[in-house]
N, C-alpha and C positions, 0 to 999 in steps of 0.2 A: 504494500500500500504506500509504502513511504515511497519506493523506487516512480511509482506513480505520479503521487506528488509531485516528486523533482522534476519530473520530465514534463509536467506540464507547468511548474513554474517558470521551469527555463526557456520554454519555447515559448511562453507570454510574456517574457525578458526579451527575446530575441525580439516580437513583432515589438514590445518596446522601443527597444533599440534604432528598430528598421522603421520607426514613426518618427524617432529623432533626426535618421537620416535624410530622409523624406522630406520633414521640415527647414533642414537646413538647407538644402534643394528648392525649397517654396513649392512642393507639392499638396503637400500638407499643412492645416496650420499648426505652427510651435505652442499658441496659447490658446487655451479654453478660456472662453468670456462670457461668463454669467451677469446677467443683469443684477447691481446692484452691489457687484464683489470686483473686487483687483481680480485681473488676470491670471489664471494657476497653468504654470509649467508643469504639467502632469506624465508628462513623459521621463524626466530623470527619474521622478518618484516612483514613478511603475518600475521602469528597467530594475533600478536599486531593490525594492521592497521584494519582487518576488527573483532576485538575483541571490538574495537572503535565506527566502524558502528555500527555492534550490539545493541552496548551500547546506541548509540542515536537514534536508530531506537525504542527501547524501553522504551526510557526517557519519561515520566507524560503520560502515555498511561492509558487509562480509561477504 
């Protein structure tokens, strides 16, 4: 279950990543803008957050 996990945090890290790339391209936009709130750069915080799971989904795996 855990090998699971990782495998799909890290490949929703990866389309992270590939949404940062994109944006910095100008294909994508870089910032989500909700009415009424600043701007959120939501793409470092995804890549990082489930780059994390990832990580402990595949901590002392045997």
């Amino acid at each position: 279950m855990r090998r699971k996990i990782g495998m799909v945090a890290l490949s929703l890290s990866l389309l992270s990543v590939l949404w940062l790339l994109l944006g910095m391209a100008n294909f994508v936009p870089l910032l989500i803008e909700l009415p009424n709130e600043t701007s959120i750069r939501a793409h470092a915080s995804l890549a990082v957050i489930f780059l994390l799971i990832g990580s402990a989904a595949f901590w002392n795996e045997d």
